[in-house]
Kinemage of the C-alpha trace (Angstrom):
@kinemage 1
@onewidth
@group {chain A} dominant
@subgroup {mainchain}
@vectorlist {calphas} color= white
{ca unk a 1} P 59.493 -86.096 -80.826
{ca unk a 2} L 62.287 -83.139 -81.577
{ca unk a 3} L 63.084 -83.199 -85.457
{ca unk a 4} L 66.398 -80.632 -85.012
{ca unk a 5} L 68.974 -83.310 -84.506
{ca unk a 6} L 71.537 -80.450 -83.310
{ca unk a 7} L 69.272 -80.280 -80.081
{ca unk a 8} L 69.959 -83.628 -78.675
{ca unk a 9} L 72.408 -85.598 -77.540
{ca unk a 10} L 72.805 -89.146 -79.102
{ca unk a 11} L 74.546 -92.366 -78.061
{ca unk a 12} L 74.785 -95.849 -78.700
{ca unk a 13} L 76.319 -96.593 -75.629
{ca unk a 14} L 73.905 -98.197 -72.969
{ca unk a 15} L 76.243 -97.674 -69.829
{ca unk a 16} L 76.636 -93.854 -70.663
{ca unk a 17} L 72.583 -93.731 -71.274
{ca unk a 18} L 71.747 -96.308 -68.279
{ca unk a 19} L 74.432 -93.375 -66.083
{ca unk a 20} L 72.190 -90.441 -67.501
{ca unk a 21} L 68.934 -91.667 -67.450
{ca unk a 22} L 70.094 -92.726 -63.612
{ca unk a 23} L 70.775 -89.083 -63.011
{ca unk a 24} L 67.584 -88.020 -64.094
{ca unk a 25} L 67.968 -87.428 -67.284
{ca unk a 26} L 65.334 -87.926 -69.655
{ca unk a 27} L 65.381 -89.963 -72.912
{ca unk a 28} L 63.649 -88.510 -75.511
{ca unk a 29} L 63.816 -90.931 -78.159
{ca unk a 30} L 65.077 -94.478 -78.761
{ca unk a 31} L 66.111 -94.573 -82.266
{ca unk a 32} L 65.091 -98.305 -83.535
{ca unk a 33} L 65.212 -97.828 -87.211
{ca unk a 34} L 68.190 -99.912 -87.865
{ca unk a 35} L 67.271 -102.974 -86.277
{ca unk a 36} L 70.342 -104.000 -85.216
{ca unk a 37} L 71.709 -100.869 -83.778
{ca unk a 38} L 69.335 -98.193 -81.397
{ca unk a 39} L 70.551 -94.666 -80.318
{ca unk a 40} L 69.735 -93.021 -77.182
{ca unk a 41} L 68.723 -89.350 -77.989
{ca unk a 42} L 68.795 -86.853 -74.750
{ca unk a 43} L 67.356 -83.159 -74.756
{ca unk a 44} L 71.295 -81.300 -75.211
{ca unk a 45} L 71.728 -79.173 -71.881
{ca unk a 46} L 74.874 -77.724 -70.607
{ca unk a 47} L 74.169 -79.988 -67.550
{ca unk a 48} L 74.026 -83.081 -69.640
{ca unk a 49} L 76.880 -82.066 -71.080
{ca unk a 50} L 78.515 -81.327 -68.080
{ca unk a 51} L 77.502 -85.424 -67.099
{ca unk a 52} L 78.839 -86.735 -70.254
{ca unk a 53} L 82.469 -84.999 -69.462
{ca unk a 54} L 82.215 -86.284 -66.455
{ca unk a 55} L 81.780 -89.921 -67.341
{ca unk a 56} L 84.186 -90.122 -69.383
{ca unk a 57} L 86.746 -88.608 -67.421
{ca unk a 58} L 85.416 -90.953 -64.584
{ca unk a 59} L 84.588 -88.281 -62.211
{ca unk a 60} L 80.838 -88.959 -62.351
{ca unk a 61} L 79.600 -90.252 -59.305
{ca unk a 62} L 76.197 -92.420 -58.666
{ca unk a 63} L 74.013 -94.629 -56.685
{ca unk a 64} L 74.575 -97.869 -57.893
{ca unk a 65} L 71.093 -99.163 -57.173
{ca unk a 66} L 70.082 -96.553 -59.300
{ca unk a 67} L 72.158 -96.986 -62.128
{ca unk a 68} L 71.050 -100.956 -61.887
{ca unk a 69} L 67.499 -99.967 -62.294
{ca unk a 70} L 68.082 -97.559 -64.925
{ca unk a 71} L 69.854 -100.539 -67.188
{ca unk a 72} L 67.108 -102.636 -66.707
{ca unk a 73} L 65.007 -100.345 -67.885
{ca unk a 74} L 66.552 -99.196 -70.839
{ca unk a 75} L 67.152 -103.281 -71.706
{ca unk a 76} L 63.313 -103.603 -71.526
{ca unk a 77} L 62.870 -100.327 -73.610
{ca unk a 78} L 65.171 -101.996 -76.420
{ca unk a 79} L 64.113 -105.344 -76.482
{ca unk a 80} L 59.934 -104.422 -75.394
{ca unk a 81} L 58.310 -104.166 -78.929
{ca unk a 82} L 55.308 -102.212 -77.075
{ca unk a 83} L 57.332 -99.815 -75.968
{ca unk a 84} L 56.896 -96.845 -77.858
{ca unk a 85} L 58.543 -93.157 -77.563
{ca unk a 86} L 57.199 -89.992 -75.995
């Protein structure tokens, strides 16, 4: 697990981290210590960055099967008290 915070990139959001993690991103860390509220922490690259501008300006373009999948996944990450972070 990365300890320097400043290296990641963390959201709350599950669209924007289902879109990233579609795009082959990889998730780091899911932050469960509030147990209400998890955060999605990314390795910080200036092609994950690139993503995230993209997104939000809703120029980001992706398979939709894909991006399906990758919700699902996170979901059972989040609510899967097994799973545990690399």
């Amino acid at each position: 697990m990365i300890t320097d915070k400043s290296k990641l990139f963390i959201s709350d959001n599950l669209i924007l981290a289902s879109v990233l993690k579609s795009k082959g991103f990889e998730i780091v860390n899911i932050n469960k210590e509030n147990p209400r509220h998890s955060f999605f922490e990314f390795l910080q690259t200036n092609e994950l960055a690139e993503a995230v501008r993209s997104y939000w300006s809703r120029s980001l373009l992706l398979e939709p099967i894909s991006f399906a999948l990758s919700m699902k996944e996170l979901k059972t990450m989040l609510y899967d008290h097994s799973f545990q972070t690399l």
